[in-house]
C-alpha positions as CSV (number, residue, x, y, z in Angstrom):
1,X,-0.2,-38.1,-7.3
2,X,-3.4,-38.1,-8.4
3,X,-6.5,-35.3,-9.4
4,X,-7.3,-35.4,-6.1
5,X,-4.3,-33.9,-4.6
6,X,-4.2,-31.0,-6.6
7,X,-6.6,-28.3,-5.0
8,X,-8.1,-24.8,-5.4
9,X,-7.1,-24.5,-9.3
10,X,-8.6,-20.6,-9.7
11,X,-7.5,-18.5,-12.7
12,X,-7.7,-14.3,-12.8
13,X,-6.4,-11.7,-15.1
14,X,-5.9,-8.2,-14.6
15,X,-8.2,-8.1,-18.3
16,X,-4.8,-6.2,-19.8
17,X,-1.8,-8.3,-20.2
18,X,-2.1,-11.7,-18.0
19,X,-4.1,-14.7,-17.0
20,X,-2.7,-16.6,-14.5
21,X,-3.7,-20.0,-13.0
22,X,-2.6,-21.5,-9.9
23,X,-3.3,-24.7,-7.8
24,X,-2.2,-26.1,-4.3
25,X,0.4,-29.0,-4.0
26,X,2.3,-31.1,-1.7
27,X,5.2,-29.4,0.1
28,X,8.5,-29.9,-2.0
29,X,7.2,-30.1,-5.4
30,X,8.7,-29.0,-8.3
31,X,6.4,-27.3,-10.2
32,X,8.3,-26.9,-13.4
33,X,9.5,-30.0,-13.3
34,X,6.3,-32.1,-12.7
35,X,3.8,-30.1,-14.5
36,X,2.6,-28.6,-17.6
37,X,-0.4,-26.2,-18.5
38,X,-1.7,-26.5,-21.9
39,X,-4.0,-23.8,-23.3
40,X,-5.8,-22.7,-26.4
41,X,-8.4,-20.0,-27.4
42,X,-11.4,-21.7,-28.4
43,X,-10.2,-23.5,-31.8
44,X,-6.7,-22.3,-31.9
45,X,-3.7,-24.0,-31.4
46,X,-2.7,-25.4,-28.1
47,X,0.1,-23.4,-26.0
48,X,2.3,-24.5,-23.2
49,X,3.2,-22.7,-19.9
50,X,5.8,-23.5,-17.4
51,X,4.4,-23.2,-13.8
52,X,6.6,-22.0,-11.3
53,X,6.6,-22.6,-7.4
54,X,5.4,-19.5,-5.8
55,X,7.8,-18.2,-2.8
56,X,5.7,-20.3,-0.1
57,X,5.7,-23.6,-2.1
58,X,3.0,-24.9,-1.6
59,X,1.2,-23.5,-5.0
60,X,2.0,-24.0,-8.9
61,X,1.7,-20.7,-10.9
62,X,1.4,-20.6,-14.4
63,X,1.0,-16.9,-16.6
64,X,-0.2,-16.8,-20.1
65,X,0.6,-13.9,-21.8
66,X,-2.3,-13.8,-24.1
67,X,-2.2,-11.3,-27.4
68,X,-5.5,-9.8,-26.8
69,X,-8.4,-10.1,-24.6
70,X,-12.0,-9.9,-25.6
71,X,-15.7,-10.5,-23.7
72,X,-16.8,-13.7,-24.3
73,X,-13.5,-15.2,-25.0
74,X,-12.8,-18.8,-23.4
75,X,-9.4,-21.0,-22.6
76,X,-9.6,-24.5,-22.6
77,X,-6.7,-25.6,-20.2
78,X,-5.1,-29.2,-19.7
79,X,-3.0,-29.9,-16.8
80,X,-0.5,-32.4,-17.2
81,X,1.4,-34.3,-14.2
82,X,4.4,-35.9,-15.2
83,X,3.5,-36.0,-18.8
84,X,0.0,-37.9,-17.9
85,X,-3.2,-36.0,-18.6
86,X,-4.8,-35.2,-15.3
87,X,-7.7,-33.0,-16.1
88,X,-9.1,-30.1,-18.2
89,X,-10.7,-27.0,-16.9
90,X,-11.9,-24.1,-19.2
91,X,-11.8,-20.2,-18.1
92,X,-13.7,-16.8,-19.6
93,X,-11.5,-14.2,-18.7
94,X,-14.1,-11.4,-18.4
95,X,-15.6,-13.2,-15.3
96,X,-12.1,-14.0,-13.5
97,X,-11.0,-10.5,-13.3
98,X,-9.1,-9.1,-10.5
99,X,-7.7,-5.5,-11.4
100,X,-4.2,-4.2,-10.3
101,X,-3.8,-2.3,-7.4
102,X,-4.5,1.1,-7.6
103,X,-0.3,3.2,-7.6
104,X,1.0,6.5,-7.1
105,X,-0.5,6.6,-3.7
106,X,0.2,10.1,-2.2
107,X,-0.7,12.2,0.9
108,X,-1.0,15.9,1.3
109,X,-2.6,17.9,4.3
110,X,-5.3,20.1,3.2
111,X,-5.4,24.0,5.0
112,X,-8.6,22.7,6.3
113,X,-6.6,20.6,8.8
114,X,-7.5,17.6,6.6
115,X,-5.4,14.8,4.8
116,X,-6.3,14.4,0.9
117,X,-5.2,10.9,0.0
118,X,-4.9,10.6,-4.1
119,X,-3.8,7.7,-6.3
120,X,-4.1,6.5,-10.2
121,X,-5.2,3.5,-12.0
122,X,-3.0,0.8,-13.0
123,X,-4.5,-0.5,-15.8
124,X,-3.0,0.9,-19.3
125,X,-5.0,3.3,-21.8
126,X,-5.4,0.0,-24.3
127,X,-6.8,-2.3,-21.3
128,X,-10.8,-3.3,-21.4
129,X,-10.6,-1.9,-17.9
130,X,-9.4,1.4,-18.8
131,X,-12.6,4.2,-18.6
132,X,-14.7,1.4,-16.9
133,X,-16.6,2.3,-13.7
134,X,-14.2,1.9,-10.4
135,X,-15.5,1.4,-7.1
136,X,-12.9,1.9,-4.3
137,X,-12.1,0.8,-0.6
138,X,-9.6,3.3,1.8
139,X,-7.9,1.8,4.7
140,X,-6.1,3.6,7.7
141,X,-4.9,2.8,11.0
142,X,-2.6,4.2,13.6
143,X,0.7,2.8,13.0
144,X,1.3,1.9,16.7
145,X,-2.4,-0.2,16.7
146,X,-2.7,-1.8,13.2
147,X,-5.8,-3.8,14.3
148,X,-8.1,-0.8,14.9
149,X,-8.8,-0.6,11.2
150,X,-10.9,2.3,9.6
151,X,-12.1,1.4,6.4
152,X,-14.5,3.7,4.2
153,X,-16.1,2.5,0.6
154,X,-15.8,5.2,-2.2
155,X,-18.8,4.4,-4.7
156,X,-18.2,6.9,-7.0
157,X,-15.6,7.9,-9.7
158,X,-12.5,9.5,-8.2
159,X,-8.8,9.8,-8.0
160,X,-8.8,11.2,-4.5
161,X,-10.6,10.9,-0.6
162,X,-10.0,13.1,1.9
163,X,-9.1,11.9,5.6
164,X,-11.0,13.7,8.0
165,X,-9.0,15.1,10.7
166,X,-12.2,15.0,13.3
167,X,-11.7,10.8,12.6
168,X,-7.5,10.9,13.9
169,X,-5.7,11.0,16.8
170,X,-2.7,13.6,17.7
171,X,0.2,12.9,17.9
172,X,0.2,9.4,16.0
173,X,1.5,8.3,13.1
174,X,-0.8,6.8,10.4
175,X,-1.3,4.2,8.0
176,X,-3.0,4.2,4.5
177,X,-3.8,1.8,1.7
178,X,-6.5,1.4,-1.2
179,X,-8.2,-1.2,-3.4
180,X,-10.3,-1.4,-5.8
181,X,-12.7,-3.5,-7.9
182,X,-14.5,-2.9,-11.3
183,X,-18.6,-2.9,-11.2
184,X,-18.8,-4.5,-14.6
185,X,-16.5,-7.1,-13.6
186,X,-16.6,-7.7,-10.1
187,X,-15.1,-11.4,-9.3
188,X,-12.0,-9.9,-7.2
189,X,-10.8,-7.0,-5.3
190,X,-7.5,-6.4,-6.6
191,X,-4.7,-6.6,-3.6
192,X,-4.1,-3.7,-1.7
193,X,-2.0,-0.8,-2.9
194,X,1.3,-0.1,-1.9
195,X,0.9,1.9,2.2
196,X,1.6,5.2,2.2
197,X,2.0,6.9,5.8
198,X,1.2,10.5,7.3
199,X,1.8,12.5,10.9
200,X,-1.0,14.1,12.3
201,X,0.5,16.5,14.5
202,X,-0.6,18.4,17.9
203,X,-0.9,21.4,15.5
204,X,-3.6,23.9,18.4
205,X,-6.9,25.1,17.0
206,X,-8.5,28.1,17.4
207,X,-11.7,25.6,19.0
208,X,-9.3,24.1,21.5
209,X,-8.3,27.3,23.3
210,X,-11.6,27.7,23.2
211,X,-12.4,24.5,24.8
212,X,-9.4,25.2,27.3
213,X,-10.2,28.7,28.1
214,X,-14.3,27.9,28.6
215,X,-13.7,25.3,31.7
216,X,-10.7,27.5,33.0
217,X,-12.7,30.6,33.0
218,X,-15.4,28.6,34.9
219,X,-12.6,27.6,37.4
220,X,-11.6,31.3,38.2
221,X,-14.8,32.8,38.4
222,X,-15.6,29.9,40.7
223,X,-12.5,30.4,43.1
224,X,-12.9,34.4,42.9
225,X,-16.7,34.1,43.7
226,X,-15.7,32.0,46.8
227,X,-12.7,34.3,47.7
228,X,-14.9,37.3,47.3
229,X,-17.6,35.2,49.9
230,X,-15.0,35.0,52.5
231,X,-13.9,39.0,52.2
232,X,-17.6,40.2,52.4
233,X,-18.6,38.1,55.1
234,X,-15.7,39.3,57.6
């Protein structure tokens, strides 16, 4: 194997507890067997890490739990194949990040007929993330047609979006997952959250009697002008 085979090497961090690198291989390697990720902080001393195989296996992942994580800060990484130096690669952190998924995704339906959809952030209180403007994407779909997707971008601060019942369909069952990304640090979208789902129901409105009653009305005093036609005119 050489340099060349190894493709995509990409690093992230969720810029709280991890960095992790990865890099495509050849079906069947053994990651932990074959490889070896050294890494330092600048002029410190130089760590190992262990790749694994992720569950496909056809990448090598390796996480570094670093003790702290500052702006500016860079990793020099060496990857080593079968104990021969293949090639070095270096990594600042703060422009690799790629936040957690938003968790605690929950659904209520609002007296207004509408659904408020309300989640929390997953970075900790001590993380560089943490109080750092959020930008946010909501996804929902009926869960009987996943590929008619309605997506809506939330550019402000919140913890919550409300579904508008006018953009549903009765009777369905619906889908509904968010993202976010960080505006300071905006590499990655984290991965969507965890789906949470909701019923919207065939729950009658006051507008669609009204709707029903308009045209029905129509119909009857159609059909009793016509009957009352036919009695004058005999």
């Amino acid at each position: 194997m050489t340099a060349g085979h190894i493709q995509e090497f990409a690093c992230f961090t969720d810029y709280d507890k991890e960095l992790v690198c990865h890099w495509k291989v050849p079906v069947q390697t053994n990651c932990s067997k074959e490889f070896l990720l050294w890494y330092s902080k600048e002029t410190s001393v130089l760590n190992m890490c262990v790749p694994e195989n992720e569950k496909d296996s056809l990448r090598c992942t390796c996480t570094i739990y670093p003790d702290y994580f500052v702006s500016g800060l860079t990793y020099f990484l060496a990857l080593q194949f079968n104990g021969t130096d293949m090639w070095n690669y270096s990594v600042n952190p703060a422009l690799v990040v790629k936040p957690k998924a938003p968790k605690n995704l929950a659904i209520e339906k609002a007296e207004n007929g509408n659904f408020n959809l309300s989640w929390e952030e997953s970075c900790s209180p001590s993380s560089l993330l943490s109080r750092q403007p959020v930008i946010y994407e909501v996804k929902y779909w009926r869960k009987q047609h996943p590929t008619e997707v309605s997506v809506k971008a939330i550019n402000y601060q919140a913890k919550s979006f409300e579904i508008t019942a006018s953009s549903l369909k009765r009777g369905y069952d619906y889908v509904a997952s968010l993202r976010c990304n960080y505006t300071d640090y905006p590499a990655y979208w984290s991965e969507w959250s965890e789906e949470v789902e909701f019923h919207y129901d065939y729950q009658v409105k006051a507008e669609d009697i009204l709707q029903m009653a308009v045209p029905t009305s129509c119909i009857l005093i159609m059909a009793g002008s016509v009957i009352c036609y036919f009695c004058f005119t005999k």
